[in-house]
Every structure is written in structure tokens, then in C-alpha cells.
N, C-alpha and C positions, 0 to 999 in steps of 0.2 A: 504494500500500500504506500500512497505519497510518493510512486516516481514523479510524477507532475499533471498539476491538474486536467493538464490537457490530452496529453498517452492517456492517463486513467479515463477518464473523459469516454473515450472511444470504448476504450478496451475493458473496462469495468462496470461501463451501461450507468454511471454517476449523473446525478441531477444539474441544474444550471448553478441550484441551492449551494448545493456541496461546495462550493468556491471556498464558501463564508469559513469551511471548516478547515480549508486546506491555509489559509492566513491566520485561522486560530493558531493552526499548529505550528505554522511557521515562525509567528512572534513565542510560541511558548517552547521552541524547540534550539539545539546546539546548533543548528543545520549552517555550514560555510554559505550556501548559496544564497543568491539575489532572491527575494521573493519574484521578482519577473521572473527568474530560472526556475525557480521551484513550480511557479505555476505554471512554466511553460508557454511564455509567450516570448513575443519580439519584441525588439525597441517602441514600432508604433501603433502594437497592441495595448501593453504596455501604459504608452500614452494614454490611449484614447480611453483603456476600464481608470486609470485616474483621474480621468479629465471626466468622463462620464457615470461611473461607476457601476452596477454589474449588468445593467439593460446592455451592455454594447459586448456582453458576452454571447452571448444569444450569435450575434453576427459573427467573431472571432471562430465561432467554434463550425458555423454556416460556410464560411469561409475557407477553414482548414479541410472540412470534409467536402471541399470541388475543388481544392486545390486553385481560389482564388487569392489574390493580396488584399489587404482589409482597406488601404488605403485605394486602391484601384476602386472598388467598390464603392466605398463611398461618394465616388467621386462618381455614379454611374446615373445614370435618369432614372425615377422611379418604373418608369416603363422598362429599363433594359434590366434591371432588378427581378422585375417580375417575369422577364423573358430567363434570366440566369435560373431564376426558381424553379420555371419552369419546367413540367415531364411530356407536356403539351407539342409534340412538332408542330401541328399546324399553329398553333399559337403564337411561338416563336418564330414560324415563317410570315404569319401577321404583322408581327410587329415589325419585322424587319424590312417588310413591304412597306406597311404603312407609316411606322411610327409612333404608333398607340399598342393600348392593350386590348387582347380580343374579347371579342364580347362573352366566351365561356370564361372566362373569370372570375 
């Protein structure tokens, strides 16, 4: 337990919750590592769960499992968002036609 919240994350079926427990354990623990390291983020994930706090976990984790950048993403149209989410092809071939999102939505 506690390689880092994000390995565990995947591989241990852990809640978004569970964060809370892995920073408990870090301030109460000898551990060498960054709490970034420990929970297994990057420099501008990092950022973004201190700046925002744990809602921007939700995307971090969205993110790791399509093998997107977090920063790439954010920076994306709420419509190409909803195309990334996508499992829809025809959907995504909507949007990319049109520019919007399609109407099964």
C-alpha cells in the first residue's frame, strides 16, 4: 500500500476520496519523498490540485488513463473535451465536421 496515489489509483480500484488519506499519511509519516512524488503527480498537476484543490483530481486521473497532458487539456474547447470523452465515433466525426456537440449527448 502507498506506492503513490496515482499507481494505487488504477491498480487498487481506490476512490477520488482516498487522496485525503494518502496526505494524512504523508504529513504523519518518515517518508524522504515530495508529497507530489508520493502522490504521484507532475510538476503541473501538482500545481493545478494546489491551486485548485481535489475537484481537479477527477481530470488528473481522466487524463493519465488516455494518456492525455493535463495542461493540453485544459486548454481544449468544451466541445473537443466532450469529443476526447467520447466512445461515440459518429459523435466525434460531428464535431469535427461541425464544431459542436452532437445532438446524442
Amino acid at each position: 500500500m502507498y506506492k503513490n496515489f496515482i499507481a494505487d489509483f488504477f491498480e487498487e480500484g481506490l476512490m477520488i476520496e482516498d487522496i485525503d488519506d494518502y496526505v494524512e499519511y504523508w504529513h504523519n509519516s518518515e517518508t524522504e519523498q515530495s508529497l507530489k512524488d508520493f502522490l504521484g503527480l507532475n510538476d503541473y498537476e501538482y500545481e493545478m490540485w494546489m491551486r485548485e484543490g481535489n475537484g481537479v483530481i477527477r481530470d488528473i486521473l481522466y487524463c493519465r488513463r488516455h494518456n492525455l497532458d493535463l495542461r493540453n487539456y485544459y486548454k481544449m474547447s468544451t466541445g473537443e473535451k466532450i469529443a476526447a470523452r467520447s466512445y461515440n465515433l459518429n459523435e466525434i466525426k460531428e464535431y469535427k465536421k461541425d464544431g459542436k456537440q452532437g445532438e446524442n449527448s
